[in-house]
N, C-alpha and C positions, 0 to 999 in steps of 0.2 A: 798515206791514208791517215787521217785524224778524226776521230769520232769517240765516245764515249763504249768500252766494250767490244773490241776489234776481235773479229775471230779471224785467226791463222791457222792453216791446215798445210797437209799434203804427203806426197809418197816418194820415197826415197827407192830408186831401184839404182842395179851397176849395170856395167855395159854390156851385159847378160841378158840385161831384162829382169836379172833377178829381184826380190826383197828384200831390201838392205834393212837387217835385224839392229838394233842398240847402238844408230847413228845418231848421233847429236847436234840440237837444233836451238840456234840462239836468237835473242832478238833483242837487234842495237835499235840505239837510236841514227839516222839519217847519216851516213859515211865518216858512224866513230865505228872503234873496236876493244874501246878500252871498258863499256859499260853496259853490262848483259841487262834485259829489261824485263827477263823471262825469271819470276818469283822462285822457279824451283827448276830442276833439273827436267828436257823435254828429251825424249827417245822414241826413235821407232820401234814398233810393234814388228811381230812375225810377217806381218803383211807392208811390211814400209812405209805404214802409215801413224803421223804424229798431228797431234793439234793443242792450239794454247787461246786463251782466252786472254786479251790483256784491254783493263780497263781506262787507263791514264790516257788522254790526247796526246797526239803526237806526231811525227814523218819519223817508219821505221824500216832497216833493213833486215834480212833473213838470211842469217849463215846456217850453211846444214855444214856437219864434219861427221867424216866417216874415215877412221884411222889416218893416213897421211891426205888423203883427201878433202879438197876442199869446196862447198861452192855458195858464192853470195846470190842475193837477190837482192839486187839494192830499188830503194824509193824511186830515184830517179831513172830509171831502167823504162825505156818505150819498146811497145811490143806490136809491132805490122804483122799485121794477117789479112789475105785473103779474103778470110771471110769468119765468123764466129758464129756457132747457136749455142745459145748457153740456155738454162731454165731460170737462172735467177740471176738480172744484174744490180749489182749494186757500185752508183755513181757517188763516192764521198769527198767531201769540200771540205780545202781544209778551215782552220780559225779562222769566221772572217773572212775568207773567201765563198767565193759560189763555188755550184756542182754544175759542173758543165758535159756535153754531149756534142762533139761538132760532126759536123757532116759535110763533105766536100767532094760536089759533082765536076766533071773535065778537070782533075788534078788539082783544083781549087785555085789555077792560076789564075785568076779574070775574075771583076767584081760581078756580085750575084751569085757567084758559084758556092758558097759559102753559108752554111744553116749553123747556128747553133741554138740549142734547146738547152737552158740553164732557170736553176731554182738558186734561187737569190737569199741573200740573208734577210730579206725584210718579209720574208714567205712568198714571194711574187714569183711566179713561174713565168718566164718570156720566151717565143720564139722570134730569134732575128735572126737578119742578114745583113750582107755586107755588099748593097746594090749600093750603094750612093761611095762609099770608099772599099777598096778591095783590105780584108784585114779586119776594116771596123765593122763591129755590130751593131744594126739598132734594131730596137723591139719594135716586131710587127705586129706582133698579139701579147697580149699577157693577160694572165690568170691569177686574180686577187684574191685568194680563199675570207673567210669568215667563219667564226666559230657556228653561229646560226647559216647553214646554206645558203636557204632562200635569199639569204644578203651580201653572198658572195657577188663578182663580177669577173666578165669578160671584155676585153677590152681589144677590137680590132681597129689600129691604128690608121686603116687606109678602108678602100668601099668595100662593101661585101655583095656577093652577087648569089642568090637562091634560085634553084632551079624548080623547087616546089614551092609549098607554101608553108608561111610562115605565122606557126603559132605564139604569141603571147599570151599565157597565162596567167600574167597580173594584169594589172588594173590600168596602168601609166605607159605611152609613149611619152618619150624625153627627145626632146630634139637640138639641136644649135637654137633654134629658134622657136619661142613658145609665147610668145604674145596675145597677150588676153584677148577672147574674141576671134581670133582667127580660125580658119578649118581650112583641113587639107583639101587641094584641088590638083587634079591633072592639068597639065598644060600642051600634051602629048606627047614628053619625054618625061618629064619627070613628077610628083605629086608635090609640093610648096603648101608652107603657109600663106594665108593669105587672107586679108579682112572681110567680112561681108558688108557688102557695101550697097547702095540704089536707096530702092525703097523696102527694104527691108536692113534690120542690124541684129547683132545679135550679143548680148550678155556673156560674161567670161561664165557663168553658171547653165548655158543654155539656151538660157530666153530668148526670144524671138519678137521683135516690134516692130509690125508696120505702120511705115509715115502716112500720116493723114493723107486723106484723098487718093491716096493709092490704087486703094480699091477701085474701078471703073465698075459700070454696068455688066460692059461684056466680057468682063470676069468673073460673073458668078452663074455658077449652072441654076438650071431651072429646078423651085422647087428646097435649092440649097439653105435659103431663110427661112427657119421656122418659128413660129410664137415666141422659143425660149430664148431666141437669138435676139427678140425685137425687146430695148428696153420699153418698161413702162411710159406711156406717152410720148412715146417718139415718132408716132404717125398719127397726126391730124386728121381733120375731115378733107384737108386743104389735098393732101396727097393723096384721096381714091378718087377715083371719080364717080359719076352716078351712074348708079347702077352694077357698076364693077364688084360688088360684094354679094353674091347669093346664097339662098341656104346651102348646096351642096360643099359652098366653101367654109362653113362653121362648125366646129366639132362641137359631139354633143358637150352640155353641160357649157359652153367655152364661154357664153353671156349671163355672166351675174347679175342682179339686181343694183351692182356698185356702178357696171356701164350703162346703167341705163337713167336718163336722166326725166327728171319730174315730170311726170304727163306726156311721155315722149311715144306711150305705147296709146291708143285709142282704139276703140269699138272699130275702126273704118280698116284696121291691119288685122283685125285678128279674123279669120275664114270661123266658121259655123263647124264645131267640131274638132277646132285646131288644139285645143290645151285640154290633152287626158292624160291619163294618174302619171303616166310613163314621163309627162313632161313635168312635174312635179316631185321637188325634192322633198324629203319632211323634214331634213335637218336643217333645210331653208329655202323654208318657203315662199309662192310668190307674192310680192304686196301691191295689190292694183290700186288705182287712184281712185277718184269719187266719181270721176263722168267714163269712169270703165264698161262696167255691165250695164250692155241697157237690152232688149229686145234681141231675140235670134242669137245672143252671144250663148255659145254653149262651151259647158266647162264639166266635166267627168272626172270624177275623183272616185279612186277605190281606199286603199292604205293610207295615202297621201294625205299633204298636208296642203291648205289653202287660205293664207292669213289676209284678210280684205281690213284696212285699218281707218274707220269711219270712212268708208264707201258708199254709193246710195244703190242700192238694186233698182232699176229702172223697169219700167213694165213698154216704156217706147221711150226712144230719143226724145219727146217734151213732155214724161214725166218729173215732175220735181219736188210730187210730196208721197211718192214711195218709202217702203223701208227703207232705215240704216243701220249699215252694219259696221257696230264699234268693237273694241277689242272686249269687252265687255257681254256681250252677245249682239243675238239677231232685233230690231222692235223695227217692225210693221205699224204703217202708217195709215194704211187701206187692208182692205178685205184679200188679199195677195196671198197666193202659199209658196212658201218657203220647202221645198224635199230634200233629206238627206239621208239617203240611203245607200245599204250595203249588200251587193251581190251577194246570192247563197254562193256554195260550193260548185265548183265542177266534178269534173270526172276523174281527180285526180288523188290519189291515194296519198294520207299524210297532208293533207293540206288546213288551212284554215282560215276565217276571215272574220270578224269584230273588233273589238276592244282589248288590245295588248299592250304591258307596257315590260319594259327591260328591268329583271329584277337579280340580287346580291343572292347566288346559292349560301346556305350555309351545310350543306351535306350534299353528297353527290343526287341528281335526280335524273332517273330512267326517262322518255319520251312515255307522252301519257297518263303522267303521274300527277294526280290532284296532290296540290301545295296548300300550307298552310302560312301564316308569319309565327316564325320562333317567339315564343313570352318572352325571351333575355337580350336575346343579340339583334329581332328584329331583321331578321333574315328569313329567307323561306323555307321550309323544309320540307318532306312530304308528309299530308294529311291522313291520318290514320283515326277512325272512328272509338278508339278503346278508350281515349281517354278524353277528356275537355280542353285540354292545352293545346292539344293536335286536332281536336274533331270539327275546327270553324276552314274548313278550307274556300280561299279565295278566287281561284281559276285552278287550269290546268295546263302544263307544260306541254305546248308542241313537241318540242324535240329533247335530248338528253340535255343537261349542264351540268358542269363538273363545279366539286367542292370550291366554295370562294371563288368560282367563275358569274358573270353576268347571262343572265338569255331573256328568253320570251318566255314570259306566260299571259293566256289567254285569260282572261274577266271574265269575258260576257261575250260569246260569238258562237259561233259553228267551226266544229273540226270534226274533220274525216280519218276513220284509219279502219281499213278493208279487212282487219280482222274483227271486227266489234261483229255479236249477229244478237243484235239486241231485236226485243218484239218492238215495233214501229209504235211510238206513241207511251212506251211506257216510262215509266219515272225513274231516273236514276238516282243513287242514293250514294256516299259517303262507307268505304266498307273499311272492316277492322283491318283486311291488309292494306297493311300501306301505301297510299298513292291508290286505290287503286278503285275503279266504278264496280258498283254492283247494283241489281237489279231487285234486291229485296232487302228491307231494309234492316239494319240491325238489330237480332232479338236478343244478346246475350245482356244480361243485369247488368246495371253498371255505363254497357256503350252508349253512343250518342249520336239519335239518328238525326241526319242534315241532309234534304234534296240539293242537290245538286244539279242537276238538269233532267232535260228530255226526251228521249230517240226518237230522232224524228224519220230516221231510215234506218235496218239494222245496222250500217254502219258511219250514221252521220248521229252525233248529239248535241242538242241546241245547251250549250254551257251555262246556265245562270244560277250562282250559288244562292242557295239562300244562308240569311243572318239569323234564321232561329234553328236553335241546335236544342233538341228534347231528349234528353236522359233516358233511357228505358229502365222501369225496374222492373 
């Protein structure tokens, strides 16, 4: 045994069975007798038991002497048994050699019969056999530790066959064969690398390229091609045919003013009725040509917007000294009226309809609340009668908008909200709380009374602020 630290032990009994008391225990080196290696004096106990710790490498032998008595335990001394259960084995190697473990099935005469499991000096743990020469070992497996685990290895020299499944937990299959590009395939024995090939290839990173033309007809499902798929201009006129494009196949909104080309829409496409507010964007709107509107064209706008850019309003297909409408306004040519008007309210609570535009809060503002423009910042706030800086309010806010958020407020219109129970017809005014409609007008010294509109139902009032604002003293 050689190892740093050897521990030696054991029990001295006579042919009694008894405990051999103050027998003494030496310990040479490997078949001397001349050089005890044992620091101090070792003796058994009342129980015949001695032990010695010795720290120096080495091959040592163990003499016990008990009066004329004597018995060795030498190094090289082999012990056949049967069989052995021990709870702790320890297999030690000497300098520079391995620690070995053999195992030898049918008396170990015939190759293959022969296992050994040995830890090597280089740390490599291997199990071999000795199928190829009887005698000789070679590693079947071996086990490469690493300070970090995870980068330890196993290493099976020959196939390995799994009855379950087989997880990998990292990221890498490593194979003989790893050629960029390739994937594994069945062949119906075994799964191979092997290139993609035809009309498809594919990238050591994944990608996927198919060869032009590839694609056939009748490989694409129906439906499959949508708008986002078709580049810009890549379908002519050449490829519909007539008539093959109907409304049910146009999404709303899908035809901008960009595809449509100069004079391309006339009086003789558009049906009586066809273009109302719904089919009008405001944020762009539609620009009709000069020989657009003539007679019977009918065009319905609520919200919306409708930009006609030196156009002629026609009173029949051969007028031609009708009004024109430039970007500039309307001027009528003849005795002609021009209407543009605004649906009152409906039935519907919280609603509104005139003159709105999207304005910069500068304080939070509830729904309902007459606004004023801030003196500093030119933002809106809400309109409060107590003072003159506050008391010119502009419109009223439909709905809530938050501090430094944008929204609507109404100018000049009709808004509804189902709690007002104003008297029908009477005047509303500008009140000291803030934001907020009353019904009489400011009497406190100092405030500043401003109409603001009219009820025209207890719960509908016609918005139109007025610009004189009278001090009360």
């Amino acid at each position: 045994m050689a190892a740093p630290t050897i521990d030696f032990a054991g029990f001295v009994y006579d042919d009694a069975g008894d405990a051999v008391s103050g027998a003494v225990v030496h310990i040479y080196d490997k078949n001397s007798t001349s050089t005890a290696r044992e620091a101090s004096s070792i003796t058994t106990n009342s129980s015949g038991y001695w032990s010695y710790s010795h720290a120096t490498p080495g091959e040592f032998d163990v003499e016990v002497v008990s009066g004329a008595s004597k018995r060795r335990f030498k190094f090289d001394d082999k012990v056949h048994l049967s069989g052995i259960d021990v709870e702790t084995l320890s297999v030690r190697g000497n300098e520079g050699a391995l620690a070995a473990i053999y195992m030898y099935a049918d008396e170990g005469d015939d190759a293959s019969d022969q296992w050994r499991i040995d830890a090597g000096t280089d740390g490599v743990l291997a199990i071999g056999n000795d199928a190829a020469s009887q005698g000789t070992f070679v590693d079947h497996i071996t086990f490469t530790p690493n300070s970090t685990v995870a980068n330890s290895t196993v290493a099976f020299k020959g196939g390995v066959t799994i009855a379950g499944d087989l997880t990998i937990t990292g990221d890498d299959l490593v194979m003989g064969t790893n050629t960029s590009g390739h994937v594994l395939v069945a062949d119906g024995t075994n799964y191979n690398p092997v290139a993609v090939s035809g009309d498809i290839t594919m990238a050591a990173n994944g990608a996927v390229t198919i060869a032009s033309t590839a694609v056939e007809t009748g490989m694409i499902a129906a439906d499959a091609i949508t708008g986002a798929k078709i580049a810009d201009d890549a379908i002519g006129s050449e490829h519909i045919a007539d008539d093959a494009i109907t409304s049910a196949l146009i999404a709303d909104d899908a035809i901008t003013s960009a595809l449509i080309a100069d004079d391309a829409i006339t009086s003789a496409l558009i049906a009586d009725g066809a273009i109302v507010n719904a089919d009008v964007n405001a944020s762009a709107a539609i620009a009709i040509s000069k020989t657009a509107l003539v007679a019977g064209t009918n065009i319905s706008l609520s919200t919306n917007t409708l930009n006609v850019d030196d156009a002629f309003l026609k009173n029949d297909a051969d007028d031609t000294t009708s009004g024109i409408v430039t970007v500039g306004g309307i001027v009528l040519s003849e005795a002609k009226h021009v209407n543009i008007s605004t649906p009152l309210l409906g039935t519907t609570d919280h609603t509104f309809t005139g003159f709105s535009v999207q304005m910069l809060a500068g304080g939070a503002i509830s729904a309902f609340d007459l606004v004023c423009i801030h003196s500093t910042t030119s933002e809106i706030v809400k309109a409060d009668a107590s003072a003159y800086a506050t008391a010119r309010a502009i419109g009223i806010a439909p709905a809530a908008i938050s501090d430094t958020a944008t929204g609507t407020i109404l100018l000049k219109g009709f808004i509804r909200d189902d709690t007002y129970n104003w008297t029908t017809g009477a005047t509303l005014y500008l009140s000291e709380t803030a934001g907020a409609l009353t019904a009489t007008a400011p009497t406190t010294d100092g405030a500043f009374v401003q109409a603001v509109g009219i009820a025209l139902s207890p719960d509908v009032v016609y918005i139109n602020p007025s610009m004189d604002v009278i001090e009360h003293a």
